[in-house]
LODOMI-780277 format. One record per residue (C-alpha): residue in one letter; chain; x, y, z negated. Coordinates in Angstrom, 3 decimals, padded with zeros to 6 digits. Layout:
% residues N
@nulum = A, dovo = A, xx = X, yy = Y, zz = Z
...
% end
This chain:
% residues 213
@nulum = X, dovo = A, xx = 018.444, yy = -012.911, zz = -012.020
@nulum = X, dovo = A, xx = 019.660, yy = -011.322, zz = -008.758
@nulum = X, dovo = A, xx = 018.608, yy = -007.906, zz = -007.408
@nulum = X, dovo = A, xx = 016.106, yy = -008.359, zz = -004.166
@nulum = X, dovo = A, xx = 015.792, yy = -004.738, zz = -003.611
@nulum = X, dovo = A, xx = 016.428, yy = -000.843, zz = -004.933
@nulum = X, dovo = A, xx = 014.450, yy = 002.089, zz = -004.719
@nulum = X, dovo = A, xx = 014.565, yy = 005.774, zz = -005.542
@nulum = X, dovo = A, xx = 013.447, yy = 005.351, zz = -009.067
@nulum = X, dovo = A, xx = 014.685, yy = 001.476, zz = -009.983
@nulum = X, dovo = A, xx = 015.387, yy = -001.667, zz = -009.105
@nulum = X, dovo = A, xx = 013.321, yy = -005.126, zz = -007.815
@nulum = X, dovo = A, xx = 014.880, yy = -008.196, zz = -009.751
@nulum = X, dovo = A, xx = 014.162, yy = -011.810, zz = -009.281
@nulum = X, dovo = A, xx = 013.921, yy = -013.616, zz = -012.410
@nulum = X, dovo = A, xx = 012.807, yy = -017.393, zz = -012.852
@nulum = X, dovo = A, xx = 010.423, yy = -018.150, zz = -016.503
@nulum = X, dovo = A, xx = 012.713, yy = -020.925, zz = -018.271
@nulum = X, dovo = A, xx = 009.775, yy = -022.791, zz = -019.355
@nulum = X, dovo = A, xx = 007.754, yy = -023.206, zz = -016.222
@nulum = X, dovo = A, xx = 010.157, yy = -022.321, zz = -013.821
@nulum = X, dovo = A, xx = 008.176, yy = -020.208, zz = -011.998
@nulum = X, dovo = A, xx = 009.752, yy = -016.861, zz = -010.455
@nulum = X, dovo = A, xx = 008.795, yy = -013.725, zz = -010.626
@nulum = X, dovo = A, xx = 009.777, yy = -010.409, zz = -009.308
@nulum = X, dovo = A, xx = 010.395, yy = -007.549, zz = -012.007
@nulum = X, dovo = A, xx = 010.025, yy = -004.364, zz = -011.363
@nulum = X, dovo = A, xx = 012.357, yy = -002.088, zz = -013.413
@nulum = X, dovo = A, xx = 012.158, yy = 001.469, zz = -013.285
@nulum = X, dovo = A, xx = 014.143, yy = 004.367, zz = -015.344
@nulum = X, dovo = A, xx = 011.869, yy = 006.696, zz = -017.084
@nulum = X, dovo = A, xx = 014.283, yy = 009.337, zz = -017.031
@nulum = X, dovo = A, xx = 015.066, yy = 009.023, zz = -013.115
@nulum = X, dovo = A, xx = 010.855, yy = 009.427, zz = -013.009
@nulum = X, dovo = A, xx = 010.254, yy = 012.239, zz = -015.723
@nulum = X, dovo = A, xx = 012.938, yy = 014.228, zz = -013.867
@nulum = X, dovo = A, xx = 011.205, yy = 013.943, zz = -009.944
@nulum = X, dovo = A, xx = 007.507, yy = 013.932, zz = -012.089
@nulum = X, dovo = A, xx = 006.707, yy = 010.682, zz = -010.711
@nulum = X, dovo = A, xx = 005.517, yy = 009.353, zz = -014.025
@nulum = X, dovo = A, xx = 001.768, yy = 009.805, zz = -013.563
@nulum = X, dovo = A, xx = 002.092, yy = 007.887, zz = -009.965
@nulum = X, dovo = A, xx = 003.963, yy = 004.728, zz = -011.876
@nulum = X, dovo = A, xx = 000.959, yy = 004.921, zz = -014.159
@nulum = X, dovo = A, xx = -001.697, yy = 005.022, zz = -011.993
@nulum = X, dovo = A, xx = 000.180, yy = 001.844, zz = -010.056
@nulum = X, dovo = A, xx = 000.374, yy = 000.022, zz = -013.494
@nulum = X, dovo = A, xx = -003.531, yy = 000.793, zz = -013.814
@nulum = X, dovo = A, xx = -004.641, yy = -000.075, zz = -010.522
@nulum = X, dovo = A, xx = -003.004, yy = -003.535, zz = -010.112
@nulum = X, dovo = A, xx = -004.489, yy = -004.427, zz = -013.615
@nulum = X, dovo = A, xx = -007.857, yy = -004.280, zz = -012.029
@nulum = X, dovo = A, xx = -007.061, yy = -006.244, zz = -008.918
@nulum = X, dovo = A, xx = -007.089, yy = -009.771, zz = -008.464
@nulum = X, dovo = A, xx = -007.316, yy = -010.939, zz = -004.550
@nulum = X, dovo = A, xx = -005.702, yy = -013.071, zz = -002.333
@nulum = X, dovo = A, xx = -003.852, yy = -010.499, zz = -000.238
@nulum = X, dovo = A, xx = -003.168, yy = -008.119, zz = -002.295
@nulum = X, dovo = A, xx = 000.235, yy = -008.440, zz = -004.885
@nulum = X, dovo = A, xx = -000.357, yy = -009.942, zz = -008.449
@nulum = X, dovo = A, xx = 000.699, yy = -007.935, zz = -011.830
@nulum = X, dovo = A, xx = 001.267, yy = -010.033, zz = -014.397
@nulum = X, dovo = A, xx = 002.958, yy = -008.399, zz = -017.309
@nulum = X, dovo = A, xx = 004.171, yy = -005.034, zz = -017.587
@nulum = X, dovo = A, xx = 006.610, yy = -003.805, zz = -020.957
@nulum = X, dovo = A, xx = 008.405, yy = -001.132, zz = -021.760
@nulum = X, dovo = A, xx = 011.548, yy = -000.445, zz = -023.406
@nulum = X, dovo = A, xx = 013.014, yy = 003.339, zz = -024.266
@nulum = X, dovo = A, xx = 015.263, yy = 003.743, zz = -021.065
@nulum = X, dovo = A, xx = 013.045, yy = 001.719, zz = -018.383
@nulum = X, dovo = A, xx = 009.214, yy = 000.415, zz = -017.678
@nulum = X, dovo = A, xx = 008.773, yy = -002.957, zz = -016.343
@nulum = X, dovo = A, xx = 006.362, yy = -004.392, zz = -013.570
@nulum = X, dovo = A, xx = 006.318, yy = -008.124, zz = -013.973
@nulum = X, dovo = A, xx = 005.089, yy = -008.979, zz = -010.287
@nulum = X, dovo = A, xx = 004.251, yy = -012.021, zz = -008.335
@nulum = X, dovo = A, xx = 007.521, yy = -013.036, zz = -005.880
@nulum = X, dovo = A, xx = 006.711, yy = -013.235, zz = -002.206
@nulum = X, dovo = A, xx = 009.717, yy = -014.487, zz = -000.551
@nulum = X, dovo = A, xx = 009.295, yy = -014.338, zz = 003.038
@nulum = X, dovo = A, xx = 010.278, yy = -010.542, zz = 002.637
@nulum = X, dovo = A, xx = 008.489, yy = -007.757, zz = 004.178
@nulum = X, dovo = A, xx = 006.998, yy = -007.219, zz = 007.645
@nulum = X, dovo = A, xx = 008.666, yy = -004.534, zz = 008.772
@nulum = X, dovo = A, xx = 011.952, yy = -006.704, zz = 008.483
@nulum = X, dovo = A, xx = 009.861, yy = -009.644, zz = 010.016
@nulum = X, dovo = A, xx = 009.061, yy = -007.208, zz = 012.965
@nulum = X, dovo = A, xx = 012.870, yy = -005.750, zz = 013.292
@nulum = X, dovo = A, xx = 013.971, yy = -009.408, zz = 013.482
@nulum = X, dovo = A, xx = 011.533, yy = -011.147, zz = 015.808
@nulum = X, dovo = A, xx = 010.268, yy = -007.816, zz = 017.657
@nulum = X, dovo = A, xx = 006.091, yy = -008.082, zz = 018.731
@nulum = X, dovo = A, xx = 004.195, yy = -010.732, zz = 017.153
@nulum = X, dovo = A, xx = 002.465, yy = -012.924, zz = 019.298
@nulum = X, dovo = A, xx = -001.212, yy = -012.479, zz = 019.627
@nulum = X, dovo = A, xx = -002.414, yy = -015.422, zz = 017.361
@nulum = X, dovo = A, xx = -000.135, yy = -014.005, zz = 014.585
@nulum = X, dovo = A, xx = -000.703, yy = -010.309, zz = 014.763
@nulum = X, dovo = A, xx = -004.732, yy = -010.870, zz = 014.850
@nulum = X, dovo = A, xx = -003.662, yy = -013.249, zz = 011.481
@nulum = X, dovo = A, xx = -002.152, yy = -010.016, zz = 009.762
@nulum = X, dovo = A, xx = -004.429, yy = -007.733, zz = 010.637
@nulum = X, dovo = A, xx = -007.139, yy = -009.694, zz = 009.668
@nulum = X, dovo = A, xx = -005.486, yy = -010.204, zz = 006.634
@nulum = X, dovo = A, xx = -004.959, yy = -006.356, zz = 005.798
@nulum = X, dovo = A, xx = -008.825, yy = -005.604, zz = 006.639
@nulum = X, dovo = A, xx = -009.812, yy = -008.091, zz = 004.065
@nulum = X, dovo = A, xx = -007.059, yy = -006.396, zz = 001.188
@nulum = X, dovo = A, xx = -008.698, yy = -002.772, zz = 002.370
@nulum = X, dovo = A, xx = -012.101, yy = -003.700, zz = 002.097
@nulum = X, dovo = A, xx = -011.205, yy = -005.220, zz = -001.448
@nulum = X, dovo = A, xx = -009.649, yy = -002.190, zz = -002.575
@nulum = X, dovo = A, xx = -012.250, yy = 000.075, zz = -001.010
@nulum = X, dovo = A, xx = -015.149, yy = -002.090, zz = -002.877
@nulum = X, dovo = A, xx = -012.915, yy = -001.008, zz = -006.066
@nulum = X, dovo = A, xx = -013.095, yy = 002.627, zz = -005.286
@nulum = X, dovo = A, xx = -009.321, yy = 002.548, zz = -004.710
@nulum = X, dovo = A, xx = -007.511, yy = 004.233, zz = -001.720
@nulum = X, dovo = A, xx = -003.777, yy = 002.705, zz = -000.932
@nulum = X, dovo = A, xx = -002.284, yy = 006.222, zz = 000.454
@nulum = X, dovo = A, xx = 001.139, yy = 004.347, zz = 001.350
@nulum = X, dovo = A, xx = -000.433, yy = 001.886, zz = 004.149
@nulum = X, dovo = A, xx = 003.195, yy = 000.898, zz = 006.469
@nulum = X, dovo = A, xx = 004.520, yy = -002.598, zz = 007.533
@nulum = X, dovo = A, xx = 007.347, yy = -001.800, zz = 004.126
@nulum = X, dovo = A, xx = 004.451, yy = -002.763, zz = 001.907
@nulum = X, dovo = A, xx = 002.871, yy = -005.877, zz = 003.255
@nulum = X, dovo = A, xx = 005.073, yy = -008.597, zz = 001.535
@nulum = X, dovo = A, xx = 004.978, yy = -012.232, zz = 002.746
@nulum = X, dovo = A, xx = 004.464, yy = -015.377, zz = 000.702
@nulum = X, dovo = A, xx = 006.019, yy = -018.438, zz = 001.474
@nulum = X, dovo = A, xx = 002.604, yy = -019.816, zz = 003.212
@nulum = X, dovo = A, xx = 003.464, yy = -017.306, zz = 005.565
@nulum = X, dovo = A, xx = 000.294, yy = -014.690, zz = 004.569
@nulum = X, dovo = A, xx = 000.354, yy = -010.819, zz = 004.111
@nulum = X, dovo = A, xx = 000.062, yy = -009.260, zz = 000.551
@nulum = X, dovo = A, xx = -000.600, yy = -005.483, zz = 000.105
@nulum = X, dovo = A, xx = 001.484, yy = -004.061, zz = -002.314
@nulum = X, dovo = A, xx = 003.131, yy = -000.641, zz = -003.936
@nulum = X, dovo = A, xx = 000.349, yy = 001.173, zz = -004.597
@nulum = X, dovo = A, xx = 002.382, yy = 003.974, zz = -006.504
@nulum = X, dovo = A, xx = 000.761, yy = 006.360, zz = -004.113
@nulum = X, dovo = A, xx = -002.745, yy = 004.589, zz = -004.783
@nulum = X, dovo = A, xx = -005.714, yy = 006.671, zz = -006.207
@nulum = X, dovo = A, xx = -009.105, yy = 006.008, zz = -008.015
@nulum = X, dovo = A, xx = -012.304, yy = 006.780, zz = -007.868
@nulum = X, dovo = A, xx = -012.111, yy = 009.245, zz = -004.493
@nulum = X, dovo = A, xx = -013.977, yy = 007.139, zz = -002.457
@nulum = X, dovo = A, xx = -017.520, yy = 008.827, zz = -000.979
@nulum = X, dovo = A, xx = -016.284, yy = 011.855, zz = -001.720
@nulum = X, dovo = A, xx = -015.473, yy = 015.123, zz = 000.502
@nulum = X, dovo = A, xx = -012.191, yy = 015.230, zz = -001.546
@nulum = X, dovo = A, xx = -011.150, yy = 012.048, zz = -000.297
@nulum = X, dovo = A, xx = -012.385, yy = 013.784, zz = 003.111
@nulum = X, dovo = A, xx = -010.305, yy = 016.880, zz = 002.657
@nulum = X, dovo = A, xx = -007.214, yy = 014.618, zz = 001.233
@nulum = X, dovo = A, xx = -007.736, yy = 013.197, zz = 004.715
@nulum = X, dovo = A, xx = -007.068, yy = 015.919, zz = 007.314
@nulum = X, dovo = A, xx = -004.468, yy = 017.565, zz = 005.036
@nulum = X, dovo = A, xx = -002.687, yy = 014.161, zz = 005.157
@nulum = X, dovo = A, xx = -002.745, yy = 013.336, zz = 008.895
@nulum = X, dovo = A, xx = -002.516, yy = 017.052, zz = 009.863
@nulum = X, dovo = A, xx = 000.479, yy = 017.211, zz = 007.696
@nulum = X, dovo = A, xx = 001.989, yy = 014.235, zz = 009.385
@nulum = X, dovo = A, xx = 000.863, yy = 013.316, zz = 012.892
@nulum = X, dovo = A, xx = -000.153, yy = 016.884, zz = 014.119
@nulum = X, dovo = A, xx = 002.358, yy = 017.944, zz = 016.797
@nulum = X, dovo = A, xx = -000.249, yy = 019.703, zz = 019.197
@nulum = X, dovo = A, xx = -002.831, yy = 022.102, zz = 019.268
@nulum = X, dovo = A, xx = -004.878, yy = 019.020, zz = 020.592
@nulum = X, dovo = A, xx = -003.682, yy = 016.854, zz = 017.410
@nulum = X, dovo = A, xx = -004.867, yy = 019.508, zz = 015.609
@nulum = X, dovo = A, xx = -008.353, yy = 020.111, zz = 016.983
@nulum = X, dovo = A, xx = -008.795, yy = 015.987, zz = 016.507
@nulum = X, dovo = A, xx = -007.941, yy = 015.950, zz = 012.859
@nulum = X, dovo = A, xx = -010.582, yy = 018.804, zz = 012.592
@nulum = X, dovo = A, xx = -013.021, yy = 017.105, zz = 014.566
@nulum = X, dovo = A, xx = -012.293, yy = 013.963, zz = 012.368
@nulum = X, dovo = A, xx = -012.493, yy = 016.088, zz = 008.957
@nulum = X, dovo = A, xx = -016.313, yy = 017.770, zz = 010.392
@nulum = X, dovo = A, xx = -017.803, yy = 014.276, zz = 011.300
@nulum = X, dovo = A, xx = -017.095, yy = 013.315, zz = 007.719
@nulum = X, dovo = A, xx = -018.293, yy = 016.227, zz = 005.900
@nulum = X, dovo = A, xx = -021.550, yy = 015.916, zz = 008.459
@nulum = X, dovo = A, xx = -022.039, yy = 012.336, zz = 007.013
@nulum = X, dovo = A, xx = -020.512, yy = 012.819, zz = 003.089
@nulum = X, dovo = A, xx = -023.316, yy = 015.606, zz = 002.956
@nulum = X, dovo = A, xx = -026.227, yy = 013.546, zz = 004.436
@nulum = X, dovo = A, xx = -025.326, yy = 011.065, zz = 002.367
@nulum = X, dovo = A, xx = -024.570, yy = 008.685, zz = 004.566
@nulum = X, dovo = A, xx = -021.512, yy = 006.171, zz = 003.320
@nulum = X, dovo = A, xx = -018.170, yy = 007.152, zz = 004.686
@nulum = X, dovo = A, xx = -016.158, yy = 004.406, zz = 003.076
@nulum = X, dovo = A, xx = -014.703, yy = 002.673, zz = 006.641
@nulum = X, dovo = A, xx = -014.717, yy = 005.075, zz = 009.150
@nulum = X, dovo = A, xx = -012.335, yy = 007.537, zz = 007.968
@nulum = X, dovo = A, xx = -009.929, yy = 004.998, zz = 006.728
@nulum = X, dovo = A, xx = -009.233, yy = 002.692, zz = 009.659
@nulum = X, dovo = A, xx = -006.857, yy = 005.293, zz = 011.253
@nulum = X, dovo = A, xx = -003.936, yy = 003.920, zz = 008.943
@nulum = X, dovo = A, xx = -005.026, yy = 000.573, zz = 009.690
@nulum = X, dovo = A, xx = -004.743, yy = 001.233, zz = 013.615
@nulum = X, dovo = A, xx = -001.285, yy = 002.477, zz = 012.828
@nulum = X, dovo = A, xx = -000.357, yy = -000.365, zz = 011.208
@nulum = X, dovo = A, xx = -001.897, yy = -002.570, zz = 013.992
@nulum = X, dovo = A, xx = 000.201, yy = -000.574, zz = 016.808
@nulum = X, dovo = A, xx = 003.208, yy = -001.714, zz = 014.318
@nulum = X, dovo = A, xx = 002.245, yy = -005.285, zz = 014.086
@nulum = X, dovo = A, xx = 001.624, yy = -005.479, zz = 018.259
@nulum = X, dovo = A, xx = 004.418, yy = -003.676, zz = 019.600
@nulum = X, dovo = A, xx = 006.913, yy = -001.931, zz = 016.819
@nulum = X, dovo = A, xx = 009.252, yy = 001.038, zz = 017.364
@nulum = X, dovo = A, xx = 012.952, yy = 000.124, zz = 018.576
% end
């Protein structure tokens, strides 16, 4: 096994299964490191989530184990890395490839959405990809369940983008605006399900079509 990547609470470890040969990529994270910053109930939920999904562009669980010092994620292995590595090496994307991804990452929202589950953590770090060269969603640590339809997903919403876009009084007034055209529709029962979550997805897109230097 070799290490692929680290992270706040653990390590990502590439392991091959001696009898098939297949490789995997295990997730190993140190319950102490988590009980200490209280991010047990997040690992959790991203244990419970990826147990219910099962779709093309969105990351497999396997197995998941425990021992008394770590928990373990056994994951599927994508090894073309992420994109935002893909998009700090090659800069923009041509157009045929960038309509590809996005396309891609509509179909794993819409999938997750139909499951009641909201990703939270939507950037160009968590879209692995496979060696066929397609987008998988993945780390959904930050995921939650069941908030779809809801005016707390709504209110979740504007505290969210306020919190971390707003840098004007016009920012601001937008986010309101945004927050009061989906309370209008939550209470006349209307669905809300797409509308008020394609703003991550356009920020992803403006990643995907031109990056940051």
């Amino acid at each position: 096994m070799k290490i692929i990547s680290r992270g706040a609470f653990g390590r990502v470890f590439l392991a091959q299964k001696k009898s098939t040969g297949d490789y995997y990529a295990i997730k190993v994270l140190r319950k102490k490191e988590m009980l200490n910053r209280s991010q047990l109930d997040h690992v959790k939920a991203e244990q419970t989530i990826l147990t219910l999904l099962n779709h093309s562009f969105v990351v497999k669980l396997y197995y998941s184990f425990e021992s008394e010092e770590n928990l373990y994620l056994v994951m599927e292995y994508l090894s073309g890395g992420d994109l935002f590595s893909l998009l700090k090496n090659v800069g923009c994307l041509n157009e045929e490839w960038a309509r590809m991804y996005i396309a891609e990452l509509v179909h794993a929202l819409d999938y997750l959405h139909s499951k009641d589950i909201v990703h939270r953590d939507l950037k160009p770090d968590n879209l692995l990809i496979g060696s066929d060269g397609h987008l998988k969603l993945t780390d959904f640590g930050l995921s939650k369940y069941g908030l779809m339809n809801s005016a707390l997903l709504s209110l979740f919403l504007f505290i969210y983008y306020a919190c971390v876009f707003g840098r004007t009084l016009n920012d601001y007034l937008s986010f309101f605006f945004f927050f009061f055209f989906l309370m209008l529709k939550y209470y006349r029962n209307e669905p809300v399900v797409h509308p008020e979550l394609c703003w991550p997805l356009g920020e992803s897109e403006a990643h995907i079509d031109c990056p940051e230097p």
